[in-house]
C-alpha positions as CSV (number, residue, x, y, z in Angstrom):
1,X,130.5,111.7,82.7
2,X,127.8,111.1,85.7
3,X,126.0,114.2,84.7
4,X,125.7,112.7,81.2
5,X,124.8,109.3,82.5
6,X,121.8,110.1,85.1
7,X,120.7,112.5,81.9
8,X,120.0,108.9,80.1
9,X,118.0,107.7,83.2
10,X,114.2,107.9,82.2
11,X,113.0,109.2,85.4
12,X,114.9,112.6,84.9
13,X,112.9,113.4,81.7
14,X,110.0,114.4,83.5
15,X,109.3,115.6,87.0
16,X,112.8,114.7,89.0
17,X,111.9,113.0,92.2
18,X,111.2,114.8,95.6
19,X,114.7,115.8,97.8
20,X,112.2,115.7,100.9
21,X,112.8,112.1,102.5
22,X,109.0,111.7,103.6
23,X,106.1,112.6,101.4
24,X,103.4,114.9,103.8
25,X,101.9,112.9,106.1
26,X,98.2,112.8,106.9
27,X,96.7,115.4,109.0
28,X,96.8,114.4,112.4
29,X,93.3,115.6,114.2
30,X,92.5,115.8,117.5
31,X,89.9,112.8,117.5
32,X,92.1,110.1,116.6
33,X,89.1,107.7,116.0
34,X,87.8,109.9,113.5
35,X,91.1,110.2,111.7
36,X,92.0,106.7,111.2
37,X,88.2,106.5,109.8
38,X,89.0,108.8,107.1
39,X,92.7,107.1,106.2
40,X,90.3,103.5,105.8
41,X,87.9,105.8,104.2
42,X,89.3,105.6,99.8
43,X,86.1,108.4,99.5
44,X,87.2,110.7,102.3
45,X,89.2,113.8,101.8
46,X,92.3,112.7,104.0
47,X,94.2,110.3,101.9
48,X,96.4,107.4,103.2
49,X,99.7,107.3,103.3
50,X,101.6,106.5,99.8
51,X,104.9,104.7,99.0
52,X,106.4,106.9,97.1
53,X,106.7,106.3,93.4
54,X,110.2,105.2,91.6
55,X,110.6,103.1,88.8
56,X,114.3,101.8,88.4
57,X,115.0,101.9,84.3
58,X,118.7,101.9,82.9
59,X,119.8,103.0,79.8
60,X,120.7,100.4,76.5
61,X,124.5,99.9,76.6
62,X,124.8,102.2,73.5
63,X,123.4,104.9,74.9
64,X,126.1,104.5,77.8
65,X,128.8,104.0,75.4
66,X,128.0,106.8,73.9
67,X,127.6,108.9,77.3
68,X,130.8,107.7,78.1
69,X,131.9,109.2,74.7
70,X,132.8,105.9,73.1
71,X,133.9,106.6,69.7
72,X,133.3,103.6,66.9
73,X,136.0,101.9,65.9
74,X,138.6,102.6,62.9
75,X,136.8,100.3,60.3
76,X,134.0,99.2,62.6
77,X,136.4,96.5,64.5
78,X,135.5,97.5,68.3
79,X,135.2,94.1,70.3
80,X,131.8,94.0,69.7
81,X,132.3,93.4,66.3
82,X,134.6,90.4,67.4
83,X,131.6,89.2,69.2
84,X,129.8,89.4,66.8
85,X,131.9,87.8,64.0
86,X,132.4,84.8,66.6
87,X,128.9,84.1,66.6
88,X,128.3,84.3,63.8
89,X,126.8,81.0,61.7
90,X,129.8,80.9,59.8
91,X,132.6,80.4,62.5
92,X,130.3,79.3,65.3
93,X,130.2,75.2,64.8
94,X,134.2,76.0,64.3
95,X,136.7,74.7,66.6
96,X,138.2,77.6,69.2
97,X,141.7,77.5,67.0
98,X,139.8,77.7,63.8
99,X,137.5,80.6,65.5
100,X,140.4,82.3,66.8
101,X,142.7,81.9,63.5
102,X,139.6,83.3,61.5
103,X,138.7,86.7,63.8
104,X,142.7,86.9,63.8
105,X,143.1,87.2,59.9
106,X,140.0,89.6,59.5
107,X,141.7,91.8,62.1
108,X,145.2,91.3,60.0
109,X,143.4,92.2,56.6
110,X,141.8,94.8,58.2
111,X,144.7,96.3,59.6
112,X,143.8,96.4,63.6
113,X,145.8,94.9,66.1
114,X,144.4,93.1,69.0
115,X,145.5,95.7,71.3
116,X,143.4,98.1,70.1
117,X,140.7,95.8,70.7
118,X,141.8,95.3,74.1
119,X,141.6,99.0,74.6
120,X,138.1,99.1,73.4
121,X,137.2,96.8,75.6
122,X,138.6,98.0,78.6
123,X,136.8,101.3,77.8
124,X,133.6,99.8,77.5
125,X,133.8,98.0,80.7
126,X,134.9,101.0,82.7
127,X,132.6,102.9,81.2
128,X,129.9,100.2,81.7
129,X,131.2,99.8,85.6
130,X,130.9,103.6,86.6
131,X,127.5,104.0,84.7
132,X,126.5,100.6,87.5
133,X,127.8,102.6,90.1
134,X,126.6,105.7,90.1
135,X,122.5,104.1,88.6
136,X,123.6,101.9,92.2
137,X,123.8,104.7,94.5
138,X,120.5,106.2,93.2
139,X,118.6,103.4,93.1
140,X,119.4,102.4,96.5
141,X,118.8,105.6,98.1
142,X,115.6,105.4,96.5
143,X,115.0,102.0,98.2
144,X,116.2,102.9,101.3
145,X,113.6,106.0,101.1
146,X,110.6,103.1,99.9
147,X,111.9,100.8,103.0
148,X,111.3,103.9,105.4
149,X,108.0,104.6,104.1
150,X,106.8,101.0,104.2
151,X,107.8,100.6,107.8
152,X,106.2,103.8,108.6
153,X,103.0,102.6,106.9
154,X,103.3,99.1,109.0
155,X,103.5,101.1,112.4
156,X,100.2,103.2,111.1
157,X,98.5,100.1,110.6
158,X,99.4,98.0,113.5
159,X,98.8,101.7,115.6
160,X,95.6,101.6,113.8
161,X,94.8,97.7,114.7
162,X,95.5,97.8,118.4
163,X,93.0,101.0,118.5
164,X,90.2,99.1,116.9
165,X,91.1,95.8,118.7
166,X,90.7,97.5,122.1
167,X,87.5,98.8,120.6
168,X,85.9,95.6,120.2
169,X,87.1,93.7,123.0
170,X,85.7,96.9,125.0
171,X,82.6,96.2,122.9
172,X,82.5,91.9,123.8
173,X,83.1,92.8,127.5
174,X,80.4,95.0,127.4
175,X,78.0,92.6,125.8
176,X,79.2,89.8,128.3
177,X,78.7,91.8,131.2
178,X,74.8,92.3,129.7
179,X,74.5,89.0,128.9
180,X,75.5,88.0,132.7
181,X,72.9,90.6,134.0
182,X,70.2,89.4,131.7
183,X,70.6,86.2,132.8
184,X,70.8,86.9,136.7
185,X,67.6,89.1,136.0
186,X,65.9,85.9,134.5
187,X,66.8,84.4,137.3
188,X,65.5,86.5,139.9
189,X,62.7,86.6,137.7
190,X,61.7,83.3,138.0
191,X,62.5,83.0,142.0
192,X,60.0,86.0,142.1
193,X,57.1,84.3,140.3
194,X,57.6,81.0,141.9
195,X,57.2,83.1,145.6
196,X,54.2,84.7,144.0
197,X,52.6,81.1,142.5
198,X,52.9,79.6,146.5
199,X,51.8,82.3,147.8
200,X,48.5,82.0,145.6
201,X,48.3,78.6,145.8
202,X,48.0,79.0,149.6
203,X,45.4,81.6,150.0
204,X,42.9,80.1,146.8
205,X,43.0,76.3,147.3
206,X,40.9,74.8,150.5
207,X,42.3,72.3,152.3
208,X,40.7,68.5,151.7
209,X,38.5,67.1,154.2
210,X,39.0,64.4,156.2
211,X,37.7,60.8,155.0
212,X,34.3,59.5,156.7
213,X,35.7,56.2,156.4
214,X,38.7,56.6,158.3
215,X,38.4,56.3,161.9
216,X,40.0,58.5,164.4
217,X,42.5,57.0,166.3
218,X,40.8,57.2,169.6
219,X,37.5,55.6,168.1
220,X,40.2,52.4,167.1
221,X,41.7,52.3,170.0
222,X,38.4,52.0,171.8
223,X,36.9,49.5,169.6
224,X,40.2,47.5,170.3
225,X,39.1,47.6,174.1
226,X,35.7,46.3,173.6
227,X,36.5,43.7,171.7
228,X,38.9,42.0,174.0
229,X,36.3,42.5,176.9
């Protein structure tokens, strides 16, 4: 019966999916740089990493009845025809004892007893339980495979963010260190011309010469003498 039930599953019509638990990984070359450029790359030749493809879709309840080898009922009165006659226009607005009293009599005139709807029933369910079951375990091995690969892809990437993030902090230390040498160069810079300017100014401008109006010291002094004399 499980062989007839994964034969209703839509996936197995065409290619069945791989056994192999991992799909081939990328190429792994010896400059790492240049191969996590070509998986961010969509037009290189080394593809990324896929998750791999599944697409859970279960089979109509018929088609698992009839997997299951669920025969129709004598005169058509499987349960599901007592579903449907209780909702149905004509008995649904009914009270449940009217309802019930109603399905009861068809069943009566029809000659079926309520046990063989019971057992009809009970097969479908069963039938309906072990075709959840088994589409259960495949789909979650299936998951479990798409879990993997996603966690794989996660420690790619956050492998392939800490190279590049050491990259560019390499890349701002760099241009700090520049910048801080630049800058001390200016600095020097401008120490050396100001050095150069007083130097210049030293050796080109003459000194001022003395006023003609101002007396030496002496000379006052002297006149001070005389004039108390």
């Amino acid at each position: 019966m499980a062989s007839k039930w994964m034969k209703l599953a839509p996936w197995n019509h065409g290619s069945p999916p791989s056994d192999s638990p991992h799909p081939p990984a990328v190429n792994v070359h010896t400059d790492k740089e240049e191969a996590m450029s070509q998986d961010l790359n969509p037009k290189s030749g080394s593809a990324a990493r896929e998750v791999p493809e599944f697409q859970l879709e279960l089979a109509p309840m018929d088609d698992v009845y009839r997997a299951a080898s669920i025969m129709a009922a004598r005169k058509g009165y499987s349960v599901a025809k007592v579903v449907e006659m209780l909702d149905s226009p004509h008995l649904r607005d009914l009270s449940a004892e009217a309802r019930r009293a109603a399905v009861l009599m068809a069943l009566d005139a029809a000659g079926i007893s309520i046990d063989q709807v019971q057992r009809d029933a009970k097969a479908r369910q069963e039938a309906l339980d072990a075709y959840e079951a088994e589409q259960k375990t495949f789909a979650e091995s299936n998951w479990a495979r798409k879990a993997e690969e996603v966690a794989q892809i996660k420690a790619e990437l956050d492998s392939i963010k800490a190279h590049y993030t050491a990259r560019i902090e390499r890349a701002e230390d760099g241009v700090a260190r520049e910048k801080a040498a630049f800058t001390a160069w200016q600095e020097t810079k401008q120490q050396e011309l100001k050095k150069m300017s007083d130097a210049l100014d030293l050796c080109v401008k003459k000194p001022e010469p003395a006023s003609s109006a101002a007396a030496p010291p002496a000379a006052l002094a002297a006149a001070a003498g005389a004039g108390k004399a």
